[in-house]
N, C-alpha and C positions, 0 to 999 in steps of 0.2 A: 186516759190513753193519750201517748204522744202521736198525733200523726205522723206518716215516714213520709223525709221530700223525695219525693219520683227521682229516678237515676236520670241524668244528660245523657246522648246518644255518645259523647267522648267519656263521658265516667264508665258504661257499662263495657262500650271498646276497651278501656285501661283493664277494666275489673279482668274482661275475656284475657287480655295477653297475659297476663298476672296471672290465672288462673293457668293457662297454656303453658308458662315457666314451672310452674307449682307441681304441675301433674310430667311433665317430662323430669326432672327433678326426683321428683318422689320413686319411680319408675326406670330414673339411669336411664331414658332416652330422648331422642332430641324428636320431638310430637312433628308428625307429615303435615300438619296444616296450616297451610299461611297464611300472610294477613289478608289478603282476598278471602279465604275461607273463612276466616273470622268477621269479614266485615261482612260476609255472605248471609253467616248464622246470625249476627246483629239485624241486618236488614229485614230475617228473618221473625224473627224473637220480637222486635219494635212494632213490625206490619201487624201482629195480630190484635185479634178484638178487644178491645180494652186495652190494650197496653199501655197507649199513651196516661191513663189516669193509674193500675192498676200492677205496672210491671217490676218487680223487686230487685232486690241485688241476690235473694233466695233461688229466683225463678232463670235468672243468670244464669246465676253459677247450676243450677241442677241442669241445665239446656247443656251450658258449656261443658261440665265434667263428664255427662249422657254419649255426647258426641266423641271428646277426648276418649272416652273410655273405651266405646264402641269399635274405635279404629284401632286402639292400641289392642285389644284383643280381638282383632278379626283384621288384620292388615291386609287381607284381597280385598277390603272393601272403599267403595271411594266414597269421598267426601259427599259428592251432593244426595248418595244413596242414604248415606247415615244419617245425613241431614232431612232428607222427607220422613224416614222411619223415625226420627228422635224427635222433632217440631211437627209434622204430619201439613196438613193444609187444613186451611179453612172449608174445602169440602168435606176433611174430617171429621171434623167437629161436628158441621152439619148432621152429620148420616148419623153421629151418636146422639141426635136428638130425635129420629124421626120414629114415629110410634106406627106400628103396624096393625091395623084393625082384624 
């Protein structure tokens, strides 16, 4: 097996705007979310557990096109909303591990 080298915090930014071109493009519109919102979802996307050893350019792009996608087909919805519902929080996570006796 080849190891894969972990993404820079400026390569997965690149990969998101790339991606944010891709999907407005593909779609004929020009995507609601700025580079704040994208640095937003980065800041997001990077904080969680594991990431710094474990976070891909797959897991990226599935974060990035999840949110793209969510907004282009639900346009009342705002950014930081789509953003908990598509990344959730590390309280999330938590509660899907707690076993109930």
């Amino acid at each position: 097996l080849m190891p894969l080298k972990v993404l820079t915090n400026e390569e997965i930014y690149a990969l998101m705007l790339r991606l944010k071109d891709i999907h407005g493009y593909n779609y004929g519109y020009d995507p609601r979310v700025t580079e704040d919102d994208l640095k937003r979802l980065l800041d997001e996307t990077v904080s969680r557990v594991g990431a710094s050893v474990n976070l891909t350019a797959r897991e990226v792009t599935r974060n990035t096109m999840n949110v793209l996608g969510t907004l282009y087909h639900n346009p009342e919805m705002k950014f930081k909303d789509v953003l908990k519902d598509s990344i959730g929080t590390p309280e999330d996570e938590e509660e899907d591990f707690l076993i109930d006796d």
